[in-house]
C-alpha positions in Angstrom: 103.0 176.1 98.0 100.3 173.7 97.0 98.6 171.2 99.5 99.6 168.1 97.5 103.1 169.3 97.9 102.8 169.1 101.8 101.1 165.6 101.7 103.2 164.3 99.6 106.7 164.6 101.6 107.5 162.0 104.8 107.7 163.7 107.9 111.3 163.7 107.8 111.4 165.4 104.4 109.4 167.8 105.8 111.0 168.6 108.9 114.4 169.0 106.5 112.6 171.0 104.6 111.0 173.7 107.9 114.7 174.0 109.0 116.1 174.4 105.5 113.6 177.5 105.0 114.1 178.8 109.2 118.2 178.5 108.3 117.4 180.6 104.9 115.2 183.1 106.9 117.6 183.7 110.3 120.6 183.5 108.5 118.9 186.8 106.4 118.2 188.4 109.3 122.0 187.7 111.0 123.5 189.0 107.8 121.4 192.0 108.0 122.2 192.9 111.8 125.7 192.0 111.2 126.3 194.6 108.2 124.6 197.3 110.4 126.7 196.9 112.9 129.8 198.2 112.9 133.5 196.4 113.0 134.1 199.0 116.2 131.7 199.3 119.1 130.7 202.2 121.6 130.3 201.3 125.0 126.1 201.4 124.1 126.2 199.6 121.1 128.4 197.1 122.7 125.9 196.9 125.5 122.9 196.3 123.3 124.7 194.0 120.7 125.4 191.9 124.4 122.1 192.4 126.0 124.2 193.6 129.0 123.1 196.9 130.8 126.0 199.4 130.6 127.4 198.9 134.0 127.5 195.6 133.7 129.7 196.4 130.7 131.8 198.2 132.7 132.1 196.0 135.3 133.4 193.3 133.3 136.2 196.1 131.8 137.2 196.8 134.8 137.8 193.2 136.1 139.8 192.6 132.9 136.8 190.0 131.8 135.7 190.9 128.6 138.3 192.1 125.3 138.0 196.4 125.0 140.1 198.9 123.9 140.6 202.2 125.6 141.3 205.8 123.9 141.3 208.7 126.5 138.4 208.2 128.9 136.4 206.5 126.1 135.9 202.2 125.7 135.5 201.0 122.4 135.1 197.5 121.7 135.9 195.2 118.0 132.8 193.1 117.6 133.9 190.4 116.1 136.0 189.9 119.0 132.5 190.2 121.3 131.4 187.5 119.2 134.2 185.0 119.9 134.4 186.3 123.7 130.6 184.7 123.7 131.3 181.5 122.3 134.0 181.1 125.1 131.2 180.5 127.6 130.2 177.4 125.1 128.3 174.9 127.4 128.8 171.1 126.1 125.9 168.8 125.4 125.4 165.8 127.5 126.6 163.9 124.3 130.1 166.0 123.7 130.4 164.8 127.5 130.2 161.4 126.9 132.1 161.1 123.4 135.0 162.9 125.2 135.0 160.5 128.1 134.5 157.7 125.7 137.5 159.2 123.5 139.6 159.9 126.8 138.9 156.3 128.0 139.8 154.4 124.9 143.1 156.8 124.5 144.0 155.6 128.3 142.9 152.2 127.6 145.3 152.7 124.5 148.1 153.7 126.5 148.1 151.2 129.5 147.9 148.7 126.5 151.1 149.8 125.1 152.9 150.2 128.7 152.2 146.5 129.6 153.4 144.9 126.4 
């Protein structure tokens, strides 16, 4: 990559272009850890592909708070499930807050419209 090249983009280009190459080089590296994991987990790969020490794990087993399977005395765990048991905990931004409140307001607004005609 050439100096000229650098100097010659706005800064806007450029930033589209540092999180074009960051998406290219993370989403390598996902795909990677993803095919070495496997589809079923063990209780310690399920704790290290949550970052959760192994009680913990078992903990939220016992309390029914996380998805596992049980065979025997052993826990196993599907990861793809993991996965969508994380996004569960998704916190909103400040703006899905507001464009649901603006959405829910204009529906109400909507409806007691309708109701007085």
């Amino acid at each position: 990559m050439s100096a000229s090249f650098l100097t010659s983009l706005s800064e806007q280009e450029f930033k589209e272009f540092l999180k074009s190459a960051i998406k290219e080089i993370i989403g390598d590296d996902l795909a990677k850890l993803k095919s070495s994991l496997p589809d079923i987990l063990n209780i310690k790969e399920a704790a290290a592909f949550l970052k959760l020490k192994i009680t913990t794990l078992y903990e939220k087993t016992s309390q029914k708070i996380i998805p596992h399977f049980k065979k025997g005395n052993k826990l196993y765990f599907n990861r793809n499930e993991l996965e969508e048991w994380i996004k569960t905990g998704k916190v909103k931004t400040k703006q899905e807050i507001e464009g649901n409140a603006v959405s829910y307001l204009l529906t109400k607004k909507n409806k007691n419209n309708r109701k007085n005609k």
